[in-house]
BARO-864602 format. One line per field, with one value per residue: residue number from 0; x, y, z of N, C-alpha, C in turn. Coordinates in steps of 0.1 Angstrom, whole numbers. Layout:
N
k <- (NUM, ...)
n_x <- (X, ...)
n_y <- (Y, ...)
n_z <- (Z, ...)
ca_x <- (X, ...)
ca_y <- (Y, ...)
ca_z <- (Z, ...)
c_x <- (X, ...)
c_y <- (Y, ...)
c_z <- (Z, ...)
# end
This chain:
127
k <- (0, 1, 2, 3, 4, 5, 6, 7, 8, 9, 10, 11, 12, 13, 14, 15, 16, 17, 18, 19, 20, 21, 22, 23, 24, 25, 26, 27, 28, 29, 30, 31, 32, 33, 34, 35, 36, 37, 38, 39, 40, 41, 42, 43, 44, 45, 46, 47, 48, 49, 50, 51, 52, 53, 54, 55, 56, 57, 58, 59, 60, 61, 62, 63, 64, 65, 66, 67, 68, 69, 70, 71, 72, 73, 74, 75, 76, 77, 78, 79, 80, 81, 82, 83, 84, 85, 86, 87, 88, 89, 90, 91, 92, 93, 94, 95, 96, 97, 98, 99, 100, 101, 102, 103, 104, 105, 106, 107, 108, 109, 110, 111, 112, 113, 114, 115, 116, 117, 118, 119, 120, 121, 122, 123, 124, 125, 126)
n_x <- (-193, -181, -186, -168, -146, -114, -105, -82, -44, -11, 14, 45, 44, 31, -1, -35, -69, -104, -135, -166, -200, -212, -203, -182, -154, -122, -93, -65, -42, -10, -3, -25, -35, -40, -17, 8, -2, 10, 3, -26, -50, -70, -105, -106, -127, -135, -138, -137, -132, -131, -123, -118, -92, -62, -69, -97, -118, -102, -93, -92, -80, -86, -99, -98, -125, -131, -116, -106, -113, -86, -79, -55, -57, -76, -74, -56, -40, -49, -46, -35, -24, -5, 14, 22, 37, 58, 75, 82, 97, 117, 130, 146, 161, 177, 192, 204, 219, 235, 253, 264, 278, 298, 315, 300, 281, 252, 238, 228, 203, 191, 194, 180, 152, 151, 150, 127, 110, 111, 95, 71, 64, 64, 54, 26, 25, 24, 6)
n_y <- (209, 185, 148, 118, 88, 73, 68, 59, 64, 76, 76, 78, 94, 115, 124, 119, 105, 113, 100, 114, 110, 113, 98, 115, 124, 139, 154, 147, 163, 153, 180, 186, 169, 160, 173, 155, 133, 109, 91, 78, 51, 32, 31, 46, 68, 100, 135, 170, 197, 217, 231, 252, 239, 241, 216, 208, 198, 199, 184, 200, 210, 178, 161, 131, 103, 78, 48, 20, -14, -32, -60, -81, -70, -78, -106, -117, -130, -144, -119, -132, -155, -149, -138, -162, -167, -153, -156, -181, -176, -156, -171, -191, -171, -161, -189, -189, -165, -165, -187, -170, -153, -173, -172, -189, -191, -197, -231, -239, -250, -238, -216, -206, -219, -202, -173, -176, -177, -154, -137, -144, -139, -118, -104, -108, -93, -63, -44)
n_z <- (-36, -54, -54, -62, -72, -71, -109, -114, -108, -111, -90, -96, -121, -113, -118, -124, -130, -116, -109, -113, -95, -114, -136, -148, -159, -143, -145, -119, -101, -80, -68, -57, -36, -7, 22, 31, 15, -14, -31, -42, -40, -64, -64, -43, -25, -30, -22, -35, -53, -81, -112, -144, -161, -187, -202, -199, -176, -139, -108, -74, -41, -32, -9, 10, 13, 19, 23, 0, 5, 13, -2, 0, 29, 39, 39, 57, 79, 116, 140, 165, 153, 139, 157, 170, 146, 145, 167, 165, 138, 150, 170, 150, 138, 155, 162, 136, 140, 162, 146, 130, 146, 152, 130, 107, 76, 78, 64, 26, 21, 43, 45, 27, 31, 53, 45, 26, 48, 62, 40, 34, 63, 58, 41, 46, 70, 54, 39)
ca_x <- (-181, -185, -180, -165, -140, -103, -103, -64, -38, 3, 24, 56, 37, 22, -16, -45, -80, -113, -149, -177, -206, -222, -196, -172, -138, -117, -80, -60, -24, -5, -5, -45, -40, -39, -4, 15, -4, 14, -8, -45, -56, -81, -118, -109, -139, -131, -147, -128, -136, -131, -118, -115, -79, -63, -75, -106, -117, -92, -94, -84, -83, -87, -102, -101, -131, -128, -103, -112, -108, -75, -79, -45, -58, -92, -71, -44, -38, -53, -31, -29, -18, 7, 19, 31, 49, 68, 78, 89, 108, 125, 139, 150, 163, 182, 201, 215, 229, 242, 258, 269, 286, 309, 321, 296, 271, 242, 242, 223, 191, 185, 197, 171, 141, 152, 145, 115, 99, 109, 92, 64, 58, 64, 38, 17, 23, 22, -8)
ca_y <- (201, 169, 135, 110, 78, 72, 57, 56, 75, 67, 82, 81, 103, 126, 126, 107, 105, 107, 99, 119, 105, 113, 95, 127, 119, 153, 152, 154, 160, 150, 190, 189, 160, 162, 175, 139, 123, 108, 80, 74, 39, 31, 28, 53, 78, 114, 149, 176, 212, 213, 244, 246, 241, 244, 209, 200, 202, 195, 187, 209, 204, 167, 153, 115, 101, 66, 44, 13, -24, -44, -74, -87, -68, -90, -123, -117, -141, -134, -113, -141, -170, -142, -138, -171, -173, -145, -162, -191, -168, -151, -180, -194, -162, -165, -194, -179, -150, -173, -191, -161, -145, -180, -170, -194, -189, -212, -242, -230, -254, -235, -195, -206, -212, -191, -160, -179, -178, -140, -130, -146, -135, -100, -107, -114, -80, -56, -41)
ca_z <- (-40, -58, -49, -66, -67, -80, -118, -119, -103, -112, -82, -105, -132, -104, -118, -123, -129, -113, -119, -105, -93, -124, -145, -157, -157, -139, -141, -106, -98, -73, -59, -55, -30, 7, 29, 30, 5, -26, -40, -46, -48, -72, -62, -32, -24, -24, -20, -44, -64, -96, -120, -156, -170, -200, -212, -198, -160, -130, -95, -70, -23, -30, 7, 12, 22, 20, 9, -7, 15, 6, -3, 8, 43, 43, 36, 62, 92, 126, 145, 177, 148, 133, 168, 171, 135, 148, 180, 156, 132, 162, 174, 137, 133, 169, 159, 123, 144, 166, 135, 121, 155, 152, 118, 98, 76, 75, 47, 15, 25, 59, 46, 17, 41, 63, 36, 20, 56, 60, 29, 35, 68, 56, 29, 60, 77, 47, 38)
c_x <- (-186, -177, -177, -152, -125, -108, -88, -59, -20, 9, 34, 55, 31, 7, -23, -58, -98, -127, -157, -188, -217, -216, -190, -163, -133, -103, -74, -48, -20, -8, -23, -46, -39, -21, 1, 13, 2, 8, -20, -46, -67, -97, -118, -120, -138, -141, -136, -137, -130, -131, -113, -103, -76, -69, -88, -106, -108, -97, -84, -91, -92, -87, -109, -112, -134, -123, -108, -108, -99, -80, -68, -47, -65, -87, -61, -49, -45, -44, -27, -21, -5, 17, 32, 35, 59, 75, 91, 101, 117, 135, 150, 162, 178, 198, 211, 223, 240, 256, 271, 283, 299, 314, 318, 287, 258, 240, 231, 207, 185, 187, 181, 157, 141, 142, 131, 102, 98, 101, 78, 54, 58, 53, 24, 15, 20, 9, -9)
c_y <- (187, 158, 121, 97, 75, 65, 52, 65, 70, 78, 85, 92, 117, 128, 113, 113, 105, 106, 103, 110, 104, 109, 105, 123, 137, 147, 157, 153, 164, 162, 191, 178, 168, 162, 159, 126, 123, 97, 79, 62, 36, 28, 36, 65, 90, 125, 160, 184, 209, 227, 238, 250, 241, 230, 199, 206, 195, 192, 194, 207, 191, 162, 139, 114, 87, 56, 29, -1, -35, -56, -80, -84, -81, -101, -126, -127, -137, -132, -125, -150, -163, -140, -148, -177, -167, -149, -176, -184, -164, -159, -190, -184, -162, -172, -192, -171, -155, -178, -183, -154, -160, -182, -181, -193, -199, -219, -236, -229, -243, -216, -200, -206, -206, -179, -161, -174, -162, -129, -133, -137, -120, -97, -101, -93, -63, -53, -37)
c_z <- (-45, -52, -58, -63, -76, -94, -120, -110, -105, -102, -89, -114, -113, -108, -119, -128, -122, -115, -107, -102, -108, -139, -153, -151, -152, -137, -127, -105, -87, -62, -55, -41, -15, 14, 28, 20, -6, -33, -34, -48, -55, -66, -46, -33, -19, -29, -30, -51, -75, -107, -134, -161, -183, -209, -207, -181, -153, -116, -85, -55, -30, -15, 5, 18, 32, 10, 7, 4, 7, 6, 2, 26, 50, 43, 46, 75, 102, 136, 158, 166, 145, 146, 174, 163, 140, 158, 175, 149, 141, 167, 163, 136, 145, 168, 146, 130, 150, 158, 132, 135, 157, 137, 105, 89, 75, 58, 40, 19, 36, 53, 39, 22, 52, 54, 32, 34, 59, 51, 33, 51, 68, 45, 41, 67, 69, 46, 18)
# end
């Protein structure tokens, strides 16, 4: 079985491309992946057979081997600092409801970083 690394893959489209270790491109689609899998990120490191289709070779049982290291993961907060935004948030968050359960909504200033801080710390927790 060869081993090679995503060059592309569009989930929307359902295929993709990957490159063997010995630089040959093999088309893969979506059904060649693994039960639950629906995207490939690029520069991930997989194991896969390979049969020849009607326009060139395919891959076929695509097994993950390793998937490549986010960069938004490697730059993320450390979970004790994240700990205590969320503690912050929570309480922020606390008095809006508050707000809102005496039929007002908060002035535009405060919804406005309210949201901005929500995004952010959801930035923060995404991968």
């Amino acid at each position: 079985m060869p081993t090679g690394r995503v060059r592309f893959f569009n989930a929307e489209k359902g295929f993709g491309f990957l490159t063997t270790e010995d630089g040959e491109d093999v088309f893969v689609h979506i059904s060649a992946l693994p039960a639950g899998t629906t995207q490939l990120r690029q520069g991930t490191r997989v194991d896969f057979s390979v049969a020849e289709g009607r326009k060139g070779k395919q891959a076929l049982s695509v097994t993950i081997l390793e998937a490549p290291q986010s960069v938004v993961k490697a730059g993320r907060r450390p979970a004790e600092e994240l700990a205590v935004i969320l503690e912050d948030v929570i309480k922020t968050l606390d008095g809006v409801s508050n707000q809102l359960r005496k039929g007002r909504y908060p002035d535009d200033a405060k919804a406005q970083r309210t949201a901005q801080v929500l995004r952010a710390v959801a930035d923060d927790l995404d991968v």
